[in-house]
PDB file with SEQRES, HELIX, SHEET and CRYST1 records, atoms N, CA, C and O in Angstrom:
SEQRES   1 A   75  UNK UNK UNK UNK UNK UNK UNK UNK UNK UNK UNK UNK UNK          
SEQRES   2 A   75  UNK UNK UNK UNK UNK UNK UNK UNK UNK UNK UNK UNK UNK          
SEQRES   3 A   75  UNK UNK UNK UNK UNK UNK UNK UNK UNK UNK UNK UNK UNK          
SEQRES   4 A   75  UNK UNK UNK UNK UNK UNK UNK UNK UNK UNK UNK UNK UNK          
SEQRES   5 A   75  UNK UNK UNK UNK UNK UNK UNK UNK UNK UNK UNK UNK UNK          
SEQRES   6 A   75  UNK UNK UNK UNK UNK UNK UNK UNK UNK UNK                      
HELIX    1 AA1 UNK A    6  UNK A   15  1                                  10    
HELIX    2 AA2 UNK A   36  UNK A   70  1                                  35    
SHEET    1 AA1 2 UNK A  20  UNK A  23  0                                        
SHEET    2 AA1 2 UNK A  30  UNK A  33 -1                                        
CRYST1    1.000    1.000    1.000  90.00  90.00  90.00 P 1           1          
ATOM      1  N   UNK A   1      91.017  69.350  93.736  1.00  0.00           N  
ATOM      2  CA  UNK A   1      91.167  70.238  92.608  1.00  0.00           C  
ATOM      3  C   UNK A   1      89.866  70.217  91.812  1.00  0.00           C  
ATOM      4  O   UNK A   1      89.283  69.167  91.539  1.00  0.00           O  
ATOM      5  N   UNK A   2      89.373  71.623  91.395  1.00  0.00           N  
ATOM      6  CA  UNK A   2      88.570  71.924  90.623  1.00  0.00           C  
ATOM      7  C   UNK A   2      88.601  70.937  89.230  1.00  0.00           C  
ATOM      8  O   UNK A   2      89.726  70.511  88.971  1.00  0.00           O  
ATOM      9  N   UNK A   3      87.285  70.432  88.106  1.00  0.00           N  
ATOM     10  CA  UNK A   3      87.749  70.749  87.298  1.00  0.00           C  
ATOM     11  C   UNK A   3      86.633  71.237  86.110  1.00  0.00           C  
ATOM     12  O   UNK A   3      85.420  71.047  86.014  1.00  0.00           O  
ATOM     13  N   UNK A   4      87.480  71.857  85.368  1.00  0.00           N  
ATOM     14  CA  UNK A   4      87.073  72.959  84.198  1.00  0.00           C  
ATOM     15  C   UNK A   4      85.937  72.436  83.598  1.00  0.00           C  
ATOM     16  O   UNK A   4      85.633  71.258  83.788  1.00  0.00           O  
ATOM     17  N   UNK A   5      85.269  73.175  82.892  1.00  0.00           N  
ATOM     18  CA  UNK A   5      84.148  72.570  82.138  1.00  0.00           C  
ATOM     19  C   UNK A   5      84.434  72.571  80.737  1.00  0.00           C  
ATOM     20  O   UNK A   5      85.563  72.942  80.416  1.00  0.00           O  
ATOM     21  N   UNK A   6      83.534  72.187  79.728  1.00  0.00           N  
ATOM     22  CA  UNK A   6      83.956  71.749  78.697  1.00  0.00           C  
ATOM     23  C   UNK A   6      83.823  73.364  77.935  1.00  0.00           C  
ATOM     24  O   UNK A   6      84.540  73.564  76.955  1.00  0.00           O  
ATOM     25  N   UNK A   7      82.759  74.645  78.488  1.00  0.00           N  
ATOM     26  CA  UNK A   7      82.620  75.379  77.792  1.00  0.00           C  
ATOM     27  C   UNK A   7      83.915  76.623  78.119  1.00  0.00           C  
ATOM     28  O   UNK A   7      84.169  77.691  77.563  1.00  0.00           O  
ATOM     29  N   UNK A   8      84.620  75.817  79.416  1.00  0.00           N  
ATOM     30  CA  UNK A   8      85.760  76.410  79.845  1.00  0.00           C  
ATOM     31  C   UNK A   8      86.906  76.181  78.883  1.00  0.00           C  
ATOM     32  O   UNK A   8      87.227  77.063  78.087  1.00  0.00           O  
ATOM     33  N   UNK A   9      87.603  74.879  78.946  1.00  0.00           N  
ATOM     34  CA  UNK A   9      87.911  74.143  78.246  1.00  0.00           C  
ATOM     35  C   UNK A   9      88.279  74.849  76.766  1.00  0.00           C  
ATOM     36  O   UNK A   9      89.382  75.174  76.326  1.00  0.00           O  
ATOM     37  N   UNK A  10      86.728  74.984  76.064  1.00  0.00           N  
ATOM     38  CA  UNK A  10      87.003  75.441  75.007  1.00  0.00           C  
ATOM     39  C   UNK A  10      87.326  76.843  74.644  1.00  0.00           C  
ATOM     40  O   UNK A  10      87.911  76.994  73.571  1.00  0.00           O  
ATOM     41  N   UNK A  11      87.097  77.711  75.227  1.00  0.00           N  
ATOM     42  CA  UNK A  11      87.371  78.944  75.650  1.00  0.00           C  
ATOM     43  C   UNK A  11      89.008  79.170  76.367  1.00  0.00           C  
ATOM     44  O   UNK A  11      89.690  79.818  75.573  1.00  0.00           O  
ATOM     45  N   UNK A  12      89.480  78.950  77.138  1.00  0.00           N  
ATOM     46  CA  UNK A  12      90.631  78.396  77.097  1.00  0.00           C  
ATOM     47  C   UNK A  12      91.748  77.987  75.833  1.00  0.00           C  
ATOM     48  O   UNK A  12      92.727  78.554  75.348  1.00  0.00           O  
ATOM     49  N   UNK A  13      91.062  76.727  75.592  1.00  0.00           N  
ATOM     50  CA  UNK A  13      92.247  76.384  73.326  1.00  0.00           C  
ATOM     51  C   UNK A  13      91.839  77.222  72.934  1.00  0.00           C  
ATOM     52  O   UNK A  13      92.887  77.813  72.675  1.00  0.00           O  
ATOM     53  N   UNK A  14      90.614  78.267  72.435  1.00  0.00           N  
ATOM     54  CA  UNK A  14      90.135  79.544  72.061  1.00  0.00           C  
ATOM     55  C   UNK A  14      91.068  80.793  72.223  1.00  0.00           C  
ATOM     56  O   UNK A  14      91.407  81.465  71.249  1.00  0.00           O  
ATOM     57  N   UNK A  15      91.462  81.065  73.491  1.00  0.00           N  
ATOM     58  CA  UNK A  15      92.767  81.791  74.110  1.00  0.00           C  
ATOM     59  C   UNK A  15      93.820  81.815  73.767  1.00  0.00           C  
ATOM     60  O   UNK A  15      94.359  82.853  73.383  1.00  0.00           O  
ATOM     61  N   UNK A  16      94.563  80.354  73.827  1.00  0.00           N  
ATOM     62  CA  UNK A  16      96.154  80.248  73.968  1.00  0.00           C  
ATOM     63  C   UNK A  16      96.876  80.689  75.438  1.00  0.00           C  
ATOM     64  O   UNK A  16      96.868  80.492  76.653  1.00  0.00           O  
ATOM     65  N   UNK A  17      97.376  81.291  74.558  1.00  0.00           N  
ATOM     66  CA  UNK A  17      98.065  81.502  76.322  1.00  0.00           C  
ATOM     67  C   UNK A  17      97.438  82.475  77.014  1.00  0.00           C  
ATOM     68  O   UNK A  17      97.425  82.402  78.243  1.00  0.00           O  
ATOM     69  N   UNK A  18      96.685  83.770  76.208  1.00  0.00           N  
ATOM     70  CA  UNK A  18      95.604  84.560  77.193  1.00  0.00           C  
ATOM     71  C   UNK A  18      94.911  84.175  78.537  1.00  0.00           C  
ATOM     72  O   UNK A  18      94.667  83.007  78.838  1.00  0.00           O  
ATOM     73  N   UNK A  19      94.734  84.818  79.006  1.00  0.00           N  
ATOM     74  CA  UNK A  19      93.790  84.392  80.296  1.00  0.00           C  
ATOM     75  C   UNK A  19      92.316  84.294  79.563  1.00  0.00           C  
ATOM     76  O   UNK A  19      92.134  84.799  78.455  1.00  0.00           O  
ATOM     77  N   UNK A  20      91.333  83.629  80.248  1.00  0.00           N  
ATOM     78  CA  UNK A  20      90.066  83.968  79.673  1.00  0.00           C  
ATOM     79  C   UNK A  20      89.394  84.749  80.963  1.00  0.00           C  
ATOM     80  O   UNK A  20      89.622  84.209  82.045  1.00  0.00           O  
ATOM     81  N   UNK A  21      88.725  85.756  80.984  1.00  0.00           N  
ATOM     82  CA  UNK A  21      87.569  86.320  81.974  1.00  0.00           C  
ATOM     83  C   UNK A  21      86.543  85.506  82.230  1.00  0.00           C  
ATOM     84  O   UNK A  21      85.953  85.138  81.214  1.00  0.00           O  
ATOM     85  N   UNK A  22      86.142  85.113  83.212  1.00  0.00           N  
ATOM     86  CA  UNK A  22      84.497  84.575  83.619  1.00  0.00           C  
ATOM     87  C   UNK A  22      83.987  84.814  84.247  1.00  0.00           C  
ATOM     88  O   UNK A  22      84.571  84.810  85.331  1.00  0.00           O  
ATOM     89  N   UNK A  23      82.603  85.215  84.304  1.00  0.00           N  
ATOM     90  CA  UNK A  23      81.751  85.906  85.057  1.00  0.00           C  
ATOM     91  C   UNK A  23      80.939  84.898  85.759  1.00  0.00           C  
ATOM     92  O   UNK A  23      80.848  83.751  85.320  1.00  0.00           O  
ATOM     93  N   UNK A  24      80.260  85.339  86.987  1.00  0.00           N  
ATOM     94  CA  UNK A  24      79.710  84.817  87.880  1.00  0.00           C  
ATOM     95  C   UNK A  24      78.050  85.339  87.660  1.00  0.00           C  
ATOM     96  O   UNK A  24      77.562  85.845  88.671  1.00  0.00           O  
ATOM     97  N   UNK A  25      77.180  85.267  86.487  1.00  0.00           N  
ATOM     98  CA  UNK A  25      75.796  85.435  87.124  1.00  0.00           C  
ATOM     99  C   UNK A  25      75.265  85.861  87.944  1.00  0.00           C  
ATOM    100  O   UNK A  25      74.678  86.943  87.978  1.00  0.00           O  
ATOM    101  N   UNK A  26      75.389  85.001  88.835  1.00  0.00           N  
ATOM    102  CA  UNK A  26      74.651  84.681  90.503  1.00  0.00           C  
ATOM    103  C   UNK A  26      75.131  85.822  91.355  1.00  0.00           C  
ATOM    104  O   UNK A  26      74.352  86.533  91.989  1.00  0.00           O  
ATOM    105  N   UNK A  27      76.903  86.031  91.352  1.00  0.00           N  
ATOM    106  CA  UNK A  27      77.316  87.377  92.017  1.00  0.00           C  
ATOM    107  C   UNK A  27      77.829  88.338  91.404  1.00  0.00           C  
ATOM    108  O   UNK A  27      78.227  89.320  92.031  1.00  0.00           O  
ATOM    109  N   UNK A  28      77.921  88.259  90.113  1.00  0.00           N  
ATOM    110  CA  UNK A  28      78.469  89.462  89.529  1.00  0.00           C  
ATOM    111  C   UNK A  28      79.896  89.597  89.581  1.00  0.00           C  
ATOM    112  O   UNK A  28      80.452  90.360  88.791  1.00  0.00           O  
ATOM    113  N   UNK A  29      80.783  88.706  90.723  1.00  0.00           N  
ATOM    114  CA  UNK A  29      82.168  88.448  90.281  1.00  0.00           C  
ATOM    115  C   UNK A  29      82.674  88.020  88.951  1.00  0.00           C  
ATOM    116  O   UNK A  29      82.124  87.209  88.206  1.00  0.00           O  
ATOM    117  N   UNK A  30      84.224  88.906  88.653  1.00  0.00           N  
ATOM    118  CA  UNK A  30      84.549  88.289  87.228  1.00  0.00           C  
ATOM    119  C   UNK A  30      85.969  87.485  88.010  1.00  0.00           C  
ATOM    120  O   UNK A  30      86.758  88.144  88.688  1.00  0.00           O  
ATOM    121  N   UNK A  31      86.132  85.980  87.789  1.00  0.00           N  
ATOM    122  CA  UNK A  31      87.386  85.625  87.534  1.00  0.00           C  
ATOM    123  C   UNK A  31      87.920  85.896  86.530  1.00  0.00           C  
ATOM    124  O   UNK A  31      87.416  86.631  85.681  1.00  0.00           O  
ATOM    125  N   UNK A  32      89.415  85.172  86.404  1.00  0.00           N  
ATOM    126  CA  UNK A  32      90.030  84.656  85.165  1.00  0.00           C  
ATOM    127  C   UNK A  32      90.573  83.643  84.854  1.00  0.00           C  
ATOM    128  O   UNK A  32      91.585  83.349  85.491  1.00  0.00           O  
ATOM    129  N   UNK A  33      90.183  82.874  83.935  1.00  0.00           N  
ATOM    130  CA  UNK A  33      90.998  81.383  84.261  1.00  0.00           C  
ATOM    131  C   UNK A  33      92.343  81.505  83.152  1.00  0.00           C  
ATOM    132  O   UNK A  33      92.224  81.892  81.989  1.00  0.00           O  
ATOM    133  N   UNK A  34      93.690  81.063  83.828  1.00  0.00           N  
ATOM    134  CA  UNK A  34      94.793  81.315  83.638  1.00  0.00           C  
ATOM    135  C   UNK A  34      95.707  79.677  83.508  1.00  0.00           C  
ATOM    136  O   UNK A  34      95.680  78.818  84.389  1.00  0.00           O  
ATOM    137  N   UNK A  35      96.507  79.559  82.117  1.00  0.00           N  
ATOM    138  CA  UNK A  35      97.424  77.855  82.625  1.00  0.00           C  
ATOM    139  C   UNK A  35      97.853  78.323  84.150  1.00  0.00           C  
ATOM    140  O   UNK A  35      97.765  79.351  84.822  1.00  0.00           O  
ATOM    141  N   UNK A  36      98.279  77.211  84.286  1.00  0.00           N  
ATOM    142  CA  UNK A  36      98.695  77.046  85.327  1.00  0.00           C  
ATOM    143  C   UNK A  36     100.777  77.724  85.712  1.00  0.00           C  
ATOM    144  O   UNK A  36     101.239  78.181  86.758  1.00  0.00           O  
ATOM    145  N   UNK A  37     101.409  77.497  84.475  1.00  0.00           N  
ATOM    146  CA  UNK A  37     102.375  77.808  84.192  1.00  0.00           C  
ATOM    147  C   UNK A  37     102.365  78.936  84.227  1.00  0.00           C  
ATOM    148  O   UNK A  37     103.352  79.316  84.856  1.00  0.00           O  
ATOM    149  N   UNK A  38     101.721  79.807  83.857  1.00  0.00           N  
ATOM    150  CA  UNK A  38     101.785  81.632  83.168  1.00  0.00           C  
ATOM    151  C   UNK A  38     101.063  82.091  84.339  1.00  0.00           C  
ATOM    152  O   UNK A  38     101.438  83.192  84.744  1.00  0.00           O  
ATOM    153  N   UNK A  39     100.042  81.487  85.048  1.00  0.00           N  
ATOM    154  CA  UNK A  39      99.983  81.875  86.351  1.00  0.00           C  
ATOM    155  C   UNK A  39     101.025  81.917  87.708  1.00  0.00           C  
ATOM    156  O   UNK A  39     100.910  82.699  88.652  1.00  0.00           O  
ATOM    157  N   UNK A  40     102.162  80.771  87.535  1.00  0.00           N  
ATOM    158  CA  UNK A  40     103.040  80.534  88.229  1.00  0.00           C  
ATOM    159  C   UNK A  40     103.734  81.688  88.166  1.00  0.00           C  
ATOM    160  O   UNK A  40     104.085  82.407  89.102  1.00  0.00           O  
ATOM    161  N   UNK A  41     104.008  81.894  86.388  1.00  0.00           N  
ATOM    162  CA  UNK A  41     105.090  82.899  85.904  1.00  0.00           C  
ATOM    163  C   UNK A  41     104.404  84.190  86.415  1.00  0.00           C  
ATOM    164  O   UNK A  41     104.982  84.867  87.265  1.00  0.00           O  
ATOM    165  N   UNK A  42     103.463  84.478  86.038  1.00  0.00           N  
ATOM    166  CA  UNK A  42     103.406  85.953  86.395  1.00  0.00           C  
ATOM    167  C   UNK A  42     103.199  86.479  88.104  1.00  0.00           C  
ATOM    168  O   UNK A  42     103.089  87.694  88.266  1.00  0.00           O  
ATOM    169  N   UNK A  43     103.144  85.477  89.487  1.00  0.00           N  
ATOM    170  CA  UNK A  43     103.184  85.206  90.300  1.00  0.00           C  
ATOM    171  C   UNK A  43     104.478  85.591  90.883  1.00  0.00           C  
ATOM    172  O   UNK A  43     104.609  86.414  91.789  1.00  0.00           O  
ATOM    173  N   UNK A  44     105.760  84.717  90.102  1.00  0.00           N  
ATOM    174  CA  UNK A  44     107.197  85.282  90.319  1.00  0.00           C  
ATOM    175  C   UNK A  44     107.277  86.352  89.895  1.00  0.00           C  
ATOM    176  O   UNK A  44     108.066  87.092  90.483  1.00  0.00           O  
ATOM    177  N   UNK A  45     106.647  86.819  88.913  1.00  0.00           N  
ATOM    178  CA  UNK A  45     107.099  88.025  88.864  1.00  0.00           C  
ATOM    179  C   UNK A  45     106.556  89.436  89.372  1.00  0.00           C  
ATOM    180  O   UNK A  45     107.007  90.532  89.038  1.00  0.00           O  
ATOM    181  N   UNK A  46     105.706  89.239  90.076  1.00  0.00           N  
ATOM    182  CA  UNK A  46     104.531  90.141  91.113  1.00  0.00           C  
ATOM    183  C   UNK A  46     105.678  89.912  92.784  1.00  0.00           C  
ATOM    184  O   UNK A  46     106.116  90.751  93.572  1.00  0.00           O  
ATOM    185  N   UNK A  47     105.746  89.117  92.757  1.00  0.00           N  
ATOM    186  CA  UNK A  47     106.968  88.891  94.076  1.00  0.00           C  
ATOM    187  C   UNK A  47     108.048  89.205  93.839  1.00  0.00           C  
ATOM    188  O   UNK A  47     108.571  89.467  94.922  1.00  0.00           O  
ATOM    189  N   UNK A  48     109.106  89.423  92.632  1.00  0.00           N  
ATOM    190  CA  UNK A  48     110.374  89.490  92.697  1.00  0.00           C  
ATOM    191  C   UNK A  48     109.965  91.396  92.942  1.00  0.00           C  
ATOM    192  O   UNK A  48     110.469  92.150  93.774  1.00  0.00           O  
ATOM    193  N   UNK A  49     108.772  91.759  91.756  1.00  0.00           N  
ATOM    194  CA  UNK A  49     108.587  93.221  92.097  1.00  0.00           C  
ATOM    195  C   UNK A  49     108.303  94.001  93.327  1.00  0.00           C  
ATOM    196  O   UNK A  49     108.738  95.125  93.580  1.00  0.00           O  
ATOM    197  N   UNK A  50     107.494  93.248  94.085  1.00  0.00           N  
ATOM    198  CA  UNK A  50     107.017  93.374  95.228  1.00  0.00           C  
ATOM    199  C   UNK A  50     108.613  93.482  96.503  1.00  0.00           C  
ATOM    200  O   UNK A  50     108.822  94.264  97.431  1.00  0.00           O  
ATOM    201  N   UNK A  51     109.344  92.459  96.024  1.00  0.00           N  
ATOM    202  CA  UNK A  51     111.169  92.200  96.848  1.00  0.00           C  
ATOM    203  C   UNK A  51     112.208  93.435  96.131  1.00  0.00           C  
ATOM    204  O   UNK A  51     113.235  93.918  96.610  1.00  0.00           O  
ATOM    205  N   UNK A  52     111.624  93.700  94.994  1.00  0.00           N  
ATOM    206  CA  UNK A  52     112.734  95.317  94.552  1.00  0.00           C  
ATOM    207  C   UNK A  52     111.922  96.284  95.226  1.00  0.00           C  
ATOM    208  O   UNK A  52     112.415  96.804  96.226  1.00  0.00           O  
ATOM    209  N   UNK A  53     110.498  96.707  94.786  1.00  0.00           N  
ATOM    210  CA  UNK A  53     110.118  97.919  95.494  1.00  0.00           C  
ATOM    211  C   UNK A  53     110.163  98.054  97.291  1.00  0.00           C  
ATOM    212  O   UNK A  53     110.220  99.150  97.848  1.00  0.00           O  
ATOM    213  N   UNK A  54     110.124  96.643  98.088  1.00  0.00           N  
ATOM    214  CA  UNK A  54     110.788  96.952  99.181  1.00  0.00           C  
ATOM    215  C   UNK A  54     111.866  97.455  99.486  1.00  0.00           C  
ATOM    216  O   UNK A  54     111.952  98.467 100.182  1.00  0.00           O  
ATOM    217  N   UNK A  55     113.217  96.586  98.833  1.00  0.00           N  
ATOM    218  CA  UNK A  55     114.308  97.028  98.807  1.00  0.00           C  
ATOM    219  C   UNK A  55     114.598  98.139  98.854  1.00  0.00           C  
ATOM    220  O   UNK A  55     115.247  98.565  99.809  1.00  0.00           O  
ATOM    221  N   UNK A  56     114.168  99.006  97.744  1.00  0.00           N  
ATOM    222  CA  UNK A  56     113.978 100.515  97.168  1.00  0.00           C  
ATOM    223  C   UNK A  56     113.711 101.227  98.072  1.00  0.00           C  
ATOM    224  O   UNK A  56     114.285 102.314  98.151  1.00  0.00           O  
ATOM    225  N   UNK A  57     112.736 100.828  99.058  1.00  0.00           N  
ATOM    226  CA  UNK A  57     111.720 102.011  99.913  1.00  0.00           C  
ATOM    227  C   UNK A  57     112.995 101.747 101.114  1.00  0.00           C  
ATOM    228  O   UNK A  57     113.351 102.851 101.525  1.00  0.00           O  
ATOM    229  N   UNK A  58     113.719 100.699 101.738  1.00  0.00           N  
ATOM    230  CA  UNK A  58     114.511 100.593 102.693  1.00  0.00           C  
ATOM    231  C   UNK A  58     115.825 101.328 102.240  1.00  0.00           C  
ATOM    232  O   UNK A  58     116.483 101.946 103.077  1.00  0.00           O  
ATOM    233  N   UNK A  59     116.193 101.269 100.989  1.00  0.00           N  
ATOM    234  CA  UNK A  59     117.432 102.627 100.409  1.00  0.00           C  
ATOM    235  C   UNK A  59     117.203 103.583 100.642  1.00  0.00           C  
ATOM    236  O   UNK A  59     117.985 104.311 101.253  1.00  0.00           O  
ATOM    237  N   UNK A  60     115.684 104.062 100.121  1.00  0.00           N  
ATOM    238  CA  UNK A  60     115.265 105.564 100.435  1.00  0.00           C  
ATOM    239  C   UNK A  60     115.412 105.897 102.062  1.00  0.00           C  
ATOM    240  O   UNK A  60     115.947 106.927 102.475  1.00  0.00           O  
ATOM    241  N   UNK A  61     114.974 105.087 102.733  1.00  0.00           N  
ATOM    242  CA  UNK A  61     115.177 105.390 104.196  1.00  0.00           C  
ATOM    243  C   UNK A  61     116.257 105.563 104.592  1.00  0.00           C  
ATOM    244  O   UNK A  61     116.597 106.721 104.835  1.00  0.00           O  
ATOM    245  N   UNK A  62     116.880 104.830 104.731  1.00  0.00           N  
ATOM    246  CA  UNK A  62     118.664 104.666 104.709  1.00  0.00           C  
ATOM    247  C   UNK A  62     119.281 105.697 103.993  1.00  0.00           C  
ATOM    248  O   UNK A  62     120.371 105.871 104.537  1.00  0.00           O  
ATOM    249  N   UNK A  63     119.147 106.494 103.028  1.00  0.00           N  
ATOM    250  CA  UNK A  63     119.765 107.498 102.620  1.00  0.00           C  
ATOM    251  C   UNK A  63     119.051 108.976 102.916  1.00  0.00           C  
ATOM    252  O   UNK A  63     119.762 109.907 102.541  1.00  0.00           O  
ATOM    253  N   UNK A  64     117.899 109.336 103.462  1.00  0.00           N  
ATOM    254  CA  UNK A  64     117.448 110.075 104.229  1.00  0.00           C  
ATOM    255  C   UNK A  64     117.940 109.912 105.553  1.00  0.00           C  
ATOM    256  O   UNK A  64     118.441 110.989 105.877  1.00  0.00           O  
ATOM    257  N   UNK A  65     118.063 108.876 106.703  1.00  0.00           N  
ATOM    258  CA  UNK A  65     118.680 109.184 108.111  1.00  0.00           C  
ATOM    259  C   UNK A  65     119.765 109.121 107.369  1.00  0.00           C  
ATOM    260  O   UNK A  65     120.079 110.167 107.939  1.00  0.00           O  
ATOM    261  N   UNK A  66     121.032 108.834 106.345  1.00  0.00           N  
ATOM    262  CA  UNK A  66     122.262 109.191 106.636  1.00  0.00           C  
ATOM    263  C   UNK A  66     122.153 110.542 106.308  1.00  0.00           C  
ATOM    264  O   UNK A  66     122.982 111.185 106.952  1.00  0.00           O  
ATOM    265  N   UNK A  67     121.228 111.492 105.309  1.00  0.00           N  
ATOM    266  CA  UNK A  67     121.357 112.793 104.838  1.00  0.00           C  
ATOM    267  C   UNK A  67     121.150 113.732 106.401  1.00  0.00           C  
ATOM    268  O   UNK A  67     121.811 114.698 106.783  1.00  0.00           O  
ATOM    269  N   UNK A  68     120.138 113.124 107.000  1.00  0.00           N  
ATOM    270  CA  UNK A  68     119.682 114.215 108.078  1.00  0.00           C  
ATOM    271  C   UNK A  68     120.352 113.749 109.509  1.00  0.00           C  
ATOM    272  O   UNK A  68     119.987 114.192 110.598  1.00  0.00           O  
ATOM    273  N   UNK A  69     121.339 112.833 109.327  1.00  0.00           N  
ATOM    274  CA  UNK A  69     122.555 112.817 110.785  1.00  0.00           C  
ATOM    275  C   UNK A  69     123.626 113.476 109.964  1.00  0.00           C  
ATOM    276  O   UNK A  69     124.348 114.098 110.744  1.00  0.00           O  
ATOM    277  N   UNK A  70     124.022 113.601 108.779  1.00  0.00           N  
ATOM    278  CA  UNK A  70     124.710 114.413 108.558  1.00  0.00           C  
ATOM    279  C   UNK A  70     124.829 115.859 108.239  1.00  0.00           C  
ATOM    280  O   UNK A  70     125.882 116.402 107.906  1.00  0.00           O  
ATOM    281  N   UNK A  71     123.272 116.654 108.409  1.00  0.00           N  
ATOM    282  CA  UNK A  71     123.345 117.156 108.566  1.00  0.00           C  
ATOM    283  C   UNK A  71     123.134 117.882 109.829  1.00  0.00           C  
ATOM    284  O   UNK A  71     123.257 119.088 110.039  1.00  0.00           O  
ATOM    285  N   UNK A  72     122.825 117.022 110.559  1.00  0.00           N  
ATOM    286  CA  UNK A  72     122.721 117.428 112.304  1.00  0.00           C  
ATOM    287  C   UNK A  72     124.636 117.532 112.859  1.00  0.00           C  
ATOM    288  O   UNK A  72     125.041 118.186 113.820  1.00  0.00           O  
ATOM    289  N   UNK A  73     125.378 116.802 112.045  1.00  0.00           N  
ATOM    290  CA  UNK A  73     126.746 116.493 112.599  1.00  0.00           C  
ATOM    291  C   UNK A  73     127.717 116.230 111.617  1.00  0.00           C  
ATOM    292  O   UNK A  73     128.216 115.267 111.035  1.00  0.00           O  
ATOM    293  N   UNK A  74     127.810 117.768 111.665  1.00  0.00           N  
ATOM    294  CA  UNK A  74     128.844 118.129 110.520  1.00  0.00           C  
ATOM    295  C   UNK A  74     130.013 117.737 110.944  1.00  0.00           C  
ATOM    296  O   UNK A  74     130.081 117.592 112.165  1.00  0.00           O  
ATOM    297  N   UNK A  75     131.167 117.469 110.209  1.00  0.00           N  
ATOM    298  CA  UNK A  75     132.342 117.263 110.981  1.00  0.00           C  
ATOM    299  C   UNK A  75     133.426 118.196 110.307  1.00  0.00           C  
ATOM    300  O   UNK A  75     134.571 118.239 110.759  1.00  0.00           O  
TER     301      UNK A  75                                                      
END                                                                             
């Protein structure tokens, strides 16, 4: 495990529960450094969304082939 620096650190208690942005100099990447908790949390909740909008897209399917066998076979 990484660990933080002090100008992290302070930037971070600076935050609270915010994320802080950090930039990379050298490549021009921006992280974000995030607790560890609120990273967990917002993690579950990127997956539970990710497990409804599947769901969703497999209803939509499922209620399109039942619309278009019923309408191939009327009874």
């Amino acid at each position: 495990m990484n660990v933080i620096t002090p100008d992290q650190r302070r930037a971070a208690a600076e935050a609270g529960n915010a994320p802080v942005e950090l930039a990379d100099p050298q490549t021009g990447d921006s992280f974000v450094l995030a607790r560890a908790d609120v990273f967990r949390r917002m993690r579950e909740l990127l997956e539970d969304r990710e497990d409804r909008l599947e769901h969703e897209a497999w209803a939509t399917l499922a209620r399109r082939a039942r619309g278009g066998w019923a309408a191939d076979n009327p009874y």
